[in-house]
N, C-alpha and C positions, 0 to 999 in steps of 0.2 A: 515643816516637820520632816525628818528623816526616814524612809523607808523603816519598818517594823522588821527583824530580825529576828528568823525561824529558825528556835532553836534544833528545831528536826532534820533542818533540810543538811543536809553532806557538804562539804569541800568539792563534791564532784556533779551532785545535783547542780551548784552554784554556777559551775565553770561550765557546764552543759547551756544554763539558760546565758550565761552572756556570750556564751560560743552563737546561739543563735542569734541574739540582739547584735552583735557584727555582723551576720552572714545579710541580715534582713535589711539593716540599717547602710550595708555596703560599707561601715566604719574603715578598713581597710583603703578605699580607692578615695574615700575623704579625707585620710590621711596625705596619701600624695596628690591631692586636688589643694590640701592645703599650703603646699609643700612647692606648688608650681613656679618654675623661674629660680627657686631657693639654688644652691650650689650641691655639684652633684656625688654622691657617695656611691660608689659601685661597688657591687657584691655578685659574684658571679656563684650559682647554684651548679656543684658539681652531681652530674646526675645519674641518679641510683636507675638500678636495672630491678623491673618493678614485675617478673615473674615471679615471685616469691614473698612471704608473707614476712613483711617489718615483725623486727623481732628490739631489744631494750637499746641495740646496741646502734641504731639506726635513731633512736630517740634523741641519744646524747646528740648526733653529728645535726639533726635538724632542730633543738635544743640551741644548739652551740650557732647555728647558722641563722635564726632566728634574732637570738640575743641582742645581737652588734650591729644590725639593719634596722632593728627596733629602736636601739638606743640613739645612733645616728639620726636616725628621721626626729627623735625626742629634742633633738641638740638644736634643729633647725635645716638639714639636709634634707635633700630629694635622694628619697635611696627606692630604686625600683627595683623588682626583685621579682625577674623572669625564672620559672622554674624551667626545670627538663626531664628530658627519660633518655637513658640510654637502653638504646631496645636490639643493638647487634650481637655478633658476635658468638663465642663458646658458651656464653652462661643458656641463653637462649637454648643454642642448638641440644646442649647435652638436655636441659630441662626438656624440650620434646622427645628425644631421642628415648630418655628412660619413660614416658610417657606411652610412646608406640615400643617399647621393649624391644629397639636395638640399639648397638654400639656403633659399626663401624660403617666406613664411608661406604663400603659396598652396598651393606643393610639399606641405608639412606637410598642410593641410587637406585636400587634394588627400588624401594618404594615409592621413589619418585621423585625429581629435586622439587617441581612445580608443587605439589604437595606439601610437597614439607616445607616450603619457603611462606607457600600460606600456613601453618601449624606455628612455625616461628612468629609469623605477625600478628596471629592473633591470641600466642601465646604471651604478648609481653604486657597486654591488656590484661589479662586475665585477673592481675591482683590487684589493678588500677585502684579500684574502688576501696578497697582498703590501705591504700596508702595515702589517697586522699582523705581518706575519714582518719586516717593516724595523725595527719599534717595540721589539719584544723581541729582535731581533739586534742592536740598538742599547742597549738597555738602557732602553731609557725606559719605567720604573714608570706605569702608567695602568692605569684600571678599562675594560679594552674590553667586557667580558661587559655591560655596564650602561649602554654609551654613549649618549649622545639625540642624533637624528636628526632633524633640522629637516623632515623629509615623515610623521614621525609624527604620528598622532592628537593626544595630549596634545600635543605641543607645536606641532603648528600653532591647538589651541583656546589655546593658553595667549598666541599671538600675534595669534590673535582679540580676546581678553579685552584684551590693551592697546590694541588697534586700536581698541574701540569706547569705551575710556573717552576717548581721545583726542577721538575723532568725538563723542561727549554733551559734550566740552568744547568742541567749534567749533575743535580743531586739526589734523582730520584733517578738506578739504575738498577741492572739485570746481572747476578754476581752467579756464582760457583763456590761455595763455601760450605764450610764447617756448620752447621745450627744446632740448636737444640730440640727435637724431633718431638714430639707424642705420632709416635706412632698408630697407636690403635686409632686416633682421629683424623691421621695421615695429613700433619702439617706441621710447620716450623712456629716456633713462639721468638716472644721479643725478650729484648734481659730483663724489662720492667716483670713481663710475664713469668716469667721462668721465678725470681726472685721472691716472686710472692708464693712459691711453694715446697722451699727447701723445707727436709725434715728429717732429723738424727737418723739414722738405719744403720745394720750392720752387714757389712759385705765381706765375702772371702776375701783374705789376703794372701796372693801364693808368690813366693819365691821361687822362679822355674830357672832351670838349668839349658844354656842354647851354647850348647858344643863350641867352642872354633875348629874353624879347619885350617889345615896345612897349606899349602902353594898350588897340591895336584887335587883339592877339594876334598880331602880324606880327615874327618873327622881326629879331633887329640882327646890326648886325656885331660884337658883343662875347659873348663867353659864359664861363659860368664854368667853371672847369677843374676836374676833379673826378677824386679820385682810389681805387681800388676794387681788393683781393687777389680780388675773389669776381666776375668779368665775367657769369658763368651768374648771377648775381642782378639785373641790371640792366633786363633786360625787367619785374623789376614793381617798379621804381624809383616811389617817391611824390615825396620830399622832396628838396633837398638842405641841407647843416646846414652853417650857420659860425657864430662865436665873436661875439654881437655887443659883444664888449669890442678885440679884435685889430681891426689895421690891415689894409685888405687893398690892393692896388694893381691898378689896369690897367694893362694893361704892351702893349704892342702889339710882334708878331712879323714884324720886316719880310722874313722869308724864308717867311714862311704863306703858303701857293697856294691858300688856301681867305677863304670870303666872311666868317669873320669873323676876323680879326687880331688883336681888341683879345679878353683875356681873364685875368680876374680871380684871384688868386693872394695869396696872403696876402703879405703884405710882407718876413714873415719869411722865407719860402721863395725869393723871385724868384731871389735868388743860386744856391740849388744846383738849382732846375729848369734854369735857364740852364745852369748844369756838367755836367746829365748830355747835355743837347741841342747842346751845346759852339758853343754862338751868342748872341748879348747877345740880354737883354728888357729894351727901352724900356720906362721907368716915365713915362707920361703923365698919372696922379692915384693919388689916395691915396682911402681913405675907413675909415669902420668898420664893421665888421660887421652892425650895430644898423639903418645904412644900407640893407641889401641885403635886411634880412628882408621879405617878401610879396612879392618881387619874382617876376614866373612866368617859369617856361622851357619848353622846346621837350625832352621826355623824351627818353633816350638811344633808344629804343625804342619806335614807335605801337599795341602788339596795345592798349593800352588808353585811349588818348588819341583817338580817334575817337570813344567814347561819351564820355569824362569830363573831354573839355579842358576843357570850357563848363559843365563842373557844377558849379553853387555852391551854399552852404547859408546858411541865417540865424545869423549872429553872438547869442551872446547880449544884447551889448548893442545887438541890433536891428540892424544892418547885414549888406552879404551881401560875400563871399568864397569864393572857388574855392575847390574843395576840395583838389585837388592837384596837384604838380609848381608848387611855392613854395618860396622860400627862408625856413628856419624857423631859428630859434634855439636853440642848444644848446651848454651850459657845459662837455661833453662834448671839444668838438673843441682840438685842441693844434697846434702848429706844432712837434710831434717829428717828423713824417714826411708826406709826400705833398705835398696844396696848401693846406689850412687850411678847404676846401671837404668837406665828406664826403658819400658817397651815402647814402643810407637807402631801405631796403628793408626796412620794418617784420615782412616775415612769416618775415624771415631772419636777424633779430640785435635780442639783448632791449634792448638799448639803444634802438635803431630802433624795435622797441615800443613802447616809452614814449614815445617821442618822435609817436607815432601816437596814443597816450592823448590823450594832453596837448592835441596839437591837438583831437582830439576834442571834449574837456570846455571847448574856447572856444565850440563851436556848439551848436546848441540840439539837444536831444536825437534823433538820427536823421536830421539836413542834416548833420551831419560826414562828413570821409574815410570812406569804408571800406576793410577790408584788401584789398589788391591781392595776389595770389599766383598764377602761371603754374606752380607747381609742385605733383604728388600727394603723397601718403604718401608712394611708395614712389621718390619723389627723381629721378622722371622727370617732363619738360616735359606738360604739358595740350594740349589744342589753343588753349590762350588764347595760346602762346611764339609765338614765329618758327617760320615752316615748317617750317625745318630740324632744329631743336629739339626738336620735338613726338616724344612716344615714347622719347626717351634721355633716358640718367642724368646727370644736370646737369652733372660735371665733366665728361663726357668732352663735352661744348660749348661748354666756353672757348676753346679754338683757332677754333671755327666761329666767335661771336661775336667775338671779335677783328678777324678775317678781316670781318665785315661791317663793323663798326664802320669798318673803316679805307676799304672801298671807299664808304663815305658820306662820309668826308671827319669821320669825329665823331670819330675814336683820334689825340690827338696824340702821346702818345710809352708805349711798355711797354719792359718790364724784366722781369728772375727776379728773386724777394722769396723770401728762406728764413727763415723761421718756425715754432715750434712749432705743429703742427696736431695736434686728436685723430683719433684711432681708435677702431671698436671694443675695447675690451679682449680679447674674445674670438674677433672675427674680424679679426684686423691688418690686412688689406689692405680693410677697409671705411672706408671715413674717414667720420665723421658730418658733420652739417648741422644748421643752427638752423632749428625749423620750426615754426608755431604748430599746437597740438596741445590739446586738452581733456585733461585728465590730474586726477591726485587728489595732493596736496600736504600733507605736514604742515609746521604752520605755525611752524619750528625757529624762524625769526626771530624770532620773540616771546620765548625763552627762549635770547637770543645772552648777552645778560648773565649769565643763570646760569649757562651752557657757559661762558663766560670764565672766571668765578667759579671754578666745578670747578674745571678744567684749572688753576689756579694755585697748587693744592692739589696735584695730584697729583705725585710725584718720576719726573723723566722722564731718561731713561739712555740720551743724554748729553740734559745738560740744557736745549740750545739746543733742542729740539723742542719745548719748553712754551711759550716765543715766539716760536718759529722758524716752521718747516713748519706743524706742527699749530695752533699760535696764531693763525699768519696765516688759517689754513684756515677756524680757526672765527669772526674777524672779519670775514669776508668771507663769512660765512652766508647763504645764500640757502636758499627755503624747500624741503623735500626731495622730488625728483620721486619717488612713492613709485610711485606704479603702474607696470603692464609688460601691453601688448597682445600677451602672450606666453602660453603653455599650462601649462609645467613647475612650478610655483609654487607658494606660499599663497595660495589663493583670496582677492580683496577681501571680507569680510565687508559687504559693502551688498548689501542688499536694496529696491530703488526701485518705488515703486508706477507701475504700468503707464498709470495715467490719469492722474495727477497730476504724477506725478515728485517727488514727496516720499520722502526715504529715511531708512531706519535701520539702525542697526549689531546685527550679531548676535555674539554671546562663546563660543556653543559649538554643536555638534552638539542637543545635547538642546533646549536654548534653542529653536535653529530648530525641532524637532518637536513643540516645545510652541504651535506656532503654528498659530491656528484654520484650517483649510481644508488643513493642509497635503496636497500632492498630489508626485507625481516620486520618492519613495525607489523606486520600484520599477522604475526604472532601474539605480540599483546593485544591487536582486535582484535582478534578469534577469541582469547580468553576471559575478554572482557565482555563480549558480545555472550557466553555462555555465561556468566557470572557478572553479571552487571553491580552486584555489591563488592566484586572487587577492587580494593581500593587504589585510586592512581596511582599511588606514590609507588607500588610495586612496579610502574612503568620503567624505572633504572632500576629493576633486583635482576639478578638470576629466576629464571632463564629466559627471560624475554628479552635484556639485555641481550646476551648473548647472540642471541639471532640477527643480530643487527650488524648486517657489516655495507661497504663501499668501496665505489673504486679505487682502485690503489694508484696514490702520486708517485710510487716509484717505479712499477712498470707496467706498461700496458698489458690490461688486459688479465692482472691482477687483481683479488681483494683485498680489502683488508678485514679484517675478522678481529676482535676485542682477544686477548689475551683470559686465563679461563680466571685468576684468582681474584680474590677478594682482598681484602684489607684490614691491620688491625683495627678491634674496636678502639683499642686506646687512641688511636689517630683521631678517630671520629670525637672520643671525646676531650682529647686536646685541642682539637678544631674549633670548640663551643665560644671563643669570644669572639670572631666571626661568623662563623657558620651557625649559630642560633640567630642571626639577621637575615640570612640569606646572601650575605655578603660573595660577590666575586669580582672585586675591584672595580667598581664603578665609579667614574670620577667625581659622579651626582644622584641626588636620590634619598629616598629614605633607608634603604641600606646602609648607605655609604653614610650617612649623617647618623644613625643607629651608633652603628659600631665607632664612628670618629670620636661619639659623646658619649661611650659604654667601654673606654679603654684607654688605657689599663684599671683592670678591678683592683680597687682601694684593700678588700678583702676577701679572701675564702678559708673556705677550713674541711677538710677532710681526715683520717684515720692514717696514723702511722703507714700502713700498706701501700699508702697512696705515692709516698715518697717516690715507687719507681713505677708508679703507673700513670696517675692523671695529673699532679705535679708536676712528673718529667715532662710529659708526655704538651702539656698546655707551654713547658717555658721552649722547649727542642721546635717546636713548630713556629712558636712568636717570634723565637729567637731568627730561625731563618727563614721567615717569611717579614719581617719586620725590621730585625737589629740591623746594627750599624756596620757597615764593613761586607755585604751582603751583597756582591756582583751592584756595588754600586754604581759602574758606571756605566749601565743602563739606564736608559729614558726611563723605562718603564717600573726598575727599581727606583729612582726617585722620586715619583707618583706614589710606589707603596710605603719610600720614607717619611714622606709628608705625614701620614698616617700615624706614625711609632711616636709613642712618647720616650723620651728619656727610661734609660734602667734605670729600675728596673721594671719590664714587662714579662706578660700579659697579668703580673699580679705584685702587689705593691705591701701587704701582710698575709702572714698566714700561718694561722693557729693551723698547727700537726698536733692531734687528738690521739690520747691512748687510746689503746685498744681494749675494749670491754667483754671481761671472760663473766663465764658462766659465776652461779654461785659456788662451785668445785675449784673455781679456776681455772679450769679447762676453758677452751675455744666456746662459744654459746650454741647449743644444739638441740633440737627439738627430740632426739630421740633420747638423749638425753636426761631430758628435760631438769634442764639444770639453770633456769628463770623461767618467769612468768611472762605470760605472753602482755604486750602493752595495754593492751585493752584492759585486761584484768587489774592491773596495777589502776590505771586510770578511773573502773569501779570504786574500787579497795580504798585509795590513796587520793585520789585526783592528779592531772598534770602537772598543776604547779609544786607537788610532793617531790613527781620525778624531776623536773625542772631545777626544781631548788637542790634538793640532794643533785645532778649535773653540778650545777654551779658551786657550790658551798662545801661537798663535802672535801676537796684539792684542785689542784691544778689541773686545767683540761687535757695538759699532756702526759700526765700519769696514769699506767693502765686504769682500771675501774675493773673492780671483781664484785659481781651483780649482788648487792645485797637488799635483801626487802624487808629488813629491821632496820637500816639506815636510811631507806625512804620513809619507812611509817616514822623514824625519832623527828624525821625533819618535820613533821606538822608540828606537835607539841613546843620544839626548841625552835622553831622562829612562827610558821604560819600562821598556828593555832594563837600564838602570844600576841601577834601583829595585829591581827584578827578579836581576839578580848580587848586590847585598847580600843578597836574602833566600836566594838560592843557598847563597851564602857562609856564609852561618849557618848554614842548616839540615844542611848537609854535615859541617862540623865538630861541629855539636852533635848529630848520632848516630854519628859517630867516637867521640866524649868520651862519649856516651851521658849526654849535659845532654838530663833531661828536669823542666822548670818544672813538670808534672803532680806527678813526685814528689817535687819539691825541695820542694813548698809542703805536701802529707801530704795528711790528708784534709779540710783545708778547701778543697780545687782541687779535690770533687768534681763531675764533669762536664766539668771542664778552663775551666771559669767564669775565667776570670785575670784577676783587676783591680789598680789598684795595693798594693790593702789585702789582698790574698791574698797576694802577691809578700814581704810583711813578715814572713810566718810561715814562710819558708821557712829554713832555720838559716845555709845560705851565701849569703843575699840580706845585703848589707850598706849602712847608711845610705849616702845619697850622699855627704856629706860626711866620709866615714873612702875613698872609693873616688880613685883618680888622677886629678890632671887634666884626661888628656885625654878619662876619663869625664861627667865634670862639665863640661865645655864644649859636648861633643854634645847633653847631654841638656839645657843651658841651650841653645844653638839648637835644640833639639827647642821649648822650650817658647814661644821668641822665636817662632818659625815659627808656633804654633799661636794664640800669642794675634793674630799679623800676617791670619791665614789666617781666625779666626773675623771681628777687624775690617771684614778687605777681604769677605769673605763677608756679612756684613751690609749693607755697604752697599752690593751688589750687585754688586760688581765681582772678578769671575770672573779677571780677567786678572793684575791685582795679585796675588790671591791664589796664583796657579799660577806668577809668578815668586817668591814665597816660599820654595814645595815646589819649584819645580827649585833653587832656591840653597841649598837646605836637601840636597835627594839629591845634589847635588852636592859639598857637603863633608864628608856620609856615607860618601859612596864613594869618592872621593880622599884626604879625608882621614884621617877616624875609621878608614875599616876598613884600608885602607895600612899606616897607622900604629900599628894594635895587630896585624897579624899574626902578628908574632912571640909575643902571650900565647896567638892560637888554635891555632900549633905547639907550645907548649910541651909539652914527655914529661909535666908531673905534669897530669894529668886535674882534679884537686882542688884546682888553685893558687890561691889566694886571688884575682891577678891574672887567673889564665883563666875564673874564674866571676864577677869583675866586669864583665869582658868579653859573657861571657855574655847575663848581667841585665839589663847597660846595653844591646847589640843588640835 
């Protein structure tokens, strides 16, 4: 007899009690107990940072990640499926940070690093529990008990170990560059990071007037017009840069009340400068670009033109030349917008850097420019700025500076400019700055052709992200800002000797304590000894690391002392196809035989965003710790080629998931509150509600705008129908008392029913001696499944789930409509009521 079907009980009550009958039954590990020896599917779990409570949009990506390690294991694969946490980095820190109600790094220190580095670790636990109770209310198969943690031992040594081989290859080094600053955090971000937090805003746009001078340094009546989004950068203005291929014109303004009238504009533009000023500009001469370079000007701004008008340096070909506030040449400049003229402010845009180089390397070593910069760390004026300036946060002094500019007579005309500007990622309303910074860089640009290479290998769902987004991202590779003057983190494995400044890389814990002299572990026994539930794995954080230093191999009598930064989180979680084994290139072992038979993942999937963050960030690290062409001729590089499967690696598909907005369409936000929280949905609706609406209602890579009338339709238009057909049956066939157990005798023992058991049953009859309209169902039964294995293959979830609704839909309309009359029938034993039967 078939289980009794309570009409009372919920969709969600249901999926509750079989959620338990797996937890108790272990159904899950007998899955791949089954599954042992089979061939292997790998799915790599990209891992969410779990201070924070799962909201719908976190549903879909474990939803989606869930799906295709199910179905895989279904096919006959061994698909294991190790969860993780990412527990480093900014998400962490800011989440304590607004917890103990500060901001900035002082705040932090101020309160203590050791403190807060514990508040971090036991900050990322905090939501633990309900992301596990989401995972398994959801359904989604994963090994939690076993999960790696990116602040554990093994695997922060295991992102040492790639760290240093990098560093012995001269690609993990110590630069002088341009970055993209948060200042109020006081540290550099990477382009993954930065990328993920552009957003429209509108900035002044001022056209300012910088005099030329004559030969004796005396100010004309012509100056060049110069156009700038960033005003707060103008005080340490060096250069200004035009095109010397473009025309440019004087044009003379005969309604100017100021002494100099005639001012330089590129040809191209005179037209729409004059359109926004809504008055003609006389074109008096023409020239080129080529023309105006060395020509000097009169800086928007004097804090530093009192020491350095007059400063010159020796040319290398033995001539001399000022060193700044010159017109310089750069192929950079366009006549898309402004005047054709551009400010440079080298310590504030990397372009402007180079173009500080460049001049540079014309003079002879130490007479060139130097950087000029009125700005600190922490994005407030120096006392080098304007009076007024000194002590604030740079943007809020564009109005000020404006405001001078024009009472000088230097501002000829502003405007609002709306432009994508970034943010912090993790603090929104901080907006970064470009600011030159000492940092630690790996040196990805070297290995852009092999990231090409990959990525054109790899099958991307939908397919324009492999020349699209992602393509573009990695053509335009710039080297990766890896370090972070931040606390929460992977310690940098550098170790720099105190005299010299000569450094090296360290690969693990023991490595460093095999090092002569060593002194400072008994910093973590002191703290460990007062806090005995301290947990070890803080044994490599801040600041216990840091106390750790040794004698230094490069001169007696030296130490060496760890370098202070930490590292991106993205690194750590790029790391994860190694570094969740613990892996640091072990020739032998269960590491090393882990990862040999866990790589490359067959599958993963993550959220659009990911493109420049764990995406990049997994293929930039495989790519050079793995590909082909990779300081191969190295011993110890072909130990790690042994290793690399064929591109493409560390990932062979991959669904890019829209991004899921609120029910507004807006971003999803609790304050908001513009969806329902999961649990709630899972009450109301059950799992397989939201599941099925995921899958069914488009393609996974198309946004999702939260709706919770389209998860409630999805019960009635498949679940609820799927669900009456098996009503339907099981009600009539213990009416009839149709039990398959004993139709088939006792080869059905255990109630095992397969097709080839079905055959020994005496009133199971061929399909083709059975009706019609038996034989049609079961032929779209089999259409359906061969449609459903296809589209499931080739990753496409959506296809496949309009199959199965076209399929339940003419189950239940019309198959089961249309034979009710054989499951009324009075003879229980009808030939047609138990073809009916067999075929349901």
């Amino acid at each position: 007899m078939f289980p009794t079907i309570s009409k009372n009980e919920s969709f969600s009550q249901r999926e509750i009690a079989i959620g338990d009958f797996w937890k108790q039954r272990e159904i899950y590990a007998k899955t791949l107990a089954a599954r042992e020896g089979a061939k292997n599917f790998v799915f790599y779990e990209g891992p969410p940072t779990a201070n924070g409570m799962p909201h719908p949009g976190h549903c879909l990506t474990r939803a989606i990640k869930d799906l295709f390690p199910r179905y895989k294991t279904m096919r006959g694969y061994l698909c294991e499926r190790k969860a993780g946490w990412d527990t480093h980095g900014l998400p962490v820190e800011v989440e304590v940070c607004k917890e103990l109600g500060i901001h900035s790094k002082e705040e932090i220190e101020t309160y203590g690093i050791e403190p807060f580095i514990q508040l971090c670790q036991q900050s990322v636990w905090r939501y633990m529990q309900e992301w596990e109770r989401l995972t398994e209310r959801l359904g989604f198969w994963v090994n939690l008990q076993e999960a790696y943690v990116t602040y554990h031992r093994s695997y922060v040594e295991s992102v040492w170990w790639s760290l240093k081989t990098l560093f012995d290859r001269g690609q993990l080094y110590q630069g002088h560059k341009i970055v993209w600053w948060w200042a109020q955090g006081g540290t550099a971000l990477s382009a993954g990071e930065v990328g993920q937090g552009y957003r429209e805003v509108a900035d002044p746009s001022v056209f300012v007037k910088f005099p030329l001078l004559d030969d004796k340094g005396e100010t004309t009546d012509t100056a060049l017009l110069v156009w700038t989004t960033t005003p707060w950068t103008l005080p340490s203005n060096q250069f200004a840069a035009v095109h010397p291929e473009l025309e440019y014109s004087i044009v003379i303004d005969e309604q100017s009340a100021t002494n100099t009238p005639r001012l330089i504009i590129a040809s191209a533009l005179v037209e729409t400068i004059a359109g926004k000023l809504k008055r003609e500009l006389k074109v008096e001469s023409t020239c080129l670009g080529s023309q105006l370079i060395g020509k000097r000007y009169q800086p928007p701004f004097d804090c530093y033109s009192s020491k350095l008008s007059q400063q010159s340096g020796q040319l290398r070909d033995g001539t001399t030349e000022v060193t700044a506030w010159r017109v310089v040449s750069a192929d950079f400049v366009t006549t898309d917008s402004g005047s054709g003229i551009v400010h440079q402010a080298p310590a504030f845009g990397e372009v402007d850097y180079e173009v500080l180089v460049a001049e540079q390397s014309r003079f002879v070593d130490g007479q060139g420019p130097s950087l000029i910069n009125a700005v600190d760390s922490s994005g407030k004026f120096t006392d080098e700025g304007p009076d007024y300036c000194q002590g604030r946060w740079v943007k809020d002094c564009d109005k000020d500076i404006i405001r001078d500019l024009k009472e000088r007579e230097r501002l000829y005309f502003r405007e609002q400019y709306l432009h994508d500007y970034p943010f912090c990622w993790r603090a929104e309303e901080d907006p970064l700055i470009q600011y030159p910074r000492e940092s630690w860089f790996i040196r990805t640009t070297a290995a852009k052709d092999q990231m090409l290479a990959n990525n054109r290998e790899i099958n991307w769902l939908p397919e324009h992200i492999k020349d699209g987004r992602f393509g573009k991202f990695l053509a335009s590779n710039v080297d990766w800002a890896l370090s972070r003057e931040r606390y929460w983190g992977t310690p940098l494995p550098i170790w720099e000797c105190q005299q010299t400044g000569r450094q090296e890389a360290i690969g693990c814990y023991e490595e460093l304590l095999q090092k002569p002299g060593i002194a400072g572990t008994e910093v973590w026994d002191a703290a460990k000894g007062a806090n005995p539930d301290l947990p070890d794995d803080l044994q490599v954080h801040k600041p216990y690391i840091d106390a750790v230093t040794y004698d230094s191999p490069f001169a007696s009598g030296a130490r060496m002392q760890r370098v202070t930064e930490v590292i991106d989180c993205w690194y750590d979680s790029g790391a994860m196809p190694f570094a969740q084994w613990g892996f640091r290139g072990q020739e032998a072992g269960p590491e090393r035989e882990k990862f040999s038979r866990q790589f490359p993942a067959d599958f993963i999937s993550e959220a659009l965003d990911q493109t420049r963050g764990w995406f990049y960030s997994q293929l930039a690290i495989s790519t050079l710790m793995f590909g082909e062409g990779q300081d191969a001729d190295s011993e110890d590089r072909e130990k790690e080629n042994r290793l690399s499967a064929q591109a493409p690696h560390p990932f062979k598909n991959c669904i890019v998931l829209g991004l899921m907005l609120g029910e507004d369409g807006q971003k999803m936000s609790k304050s908001k509150r513009n969806y329902r929280a999961p649990d709630e949905i899972f009450d109301l609706y059950g799992a397989d509600a939201l599941r099925w609406y995921f899958f069914a209602n488009q393609p996974p890579w198309t946004s999702i705008r939260y709706s919770e009338q389209a998860i409630k339709d999805s019960i009635p238009e498949f679940l609820l129908r799927l669900w009456n057909v098996y009503s339907f049956f099981t009600i009539y066939a213990n009416i009839d008392g149709f039990n398959p157990c004993e139709e088939c005798g006792p080869q059905a023992a255990n109630c095992m029913l397969e097709a080839n058991t079905f055959e020994q049953a005496t009133s199971y009859r061929p399909l083709e001696e059975r009706a019609e309209l038996d034989r049609w169902i079961l032929s779209e039964l089999n259409t359906t499944v061969t449609t459903v294995v296809e589209r499931m293959d080739l990753y496409d979830n959506y296809g496949a789930c309009q199959s199965l609704t076209d399929f339940v839909d003419v189950l239940s309309n019309w198959y089961v409509r249309r034979s009710r009359d054989r499951f009324w029938a009075s003879d229980k034993r009808s030939t047609e009521k138990l073809d009916a039967y067999w075929t349901l």
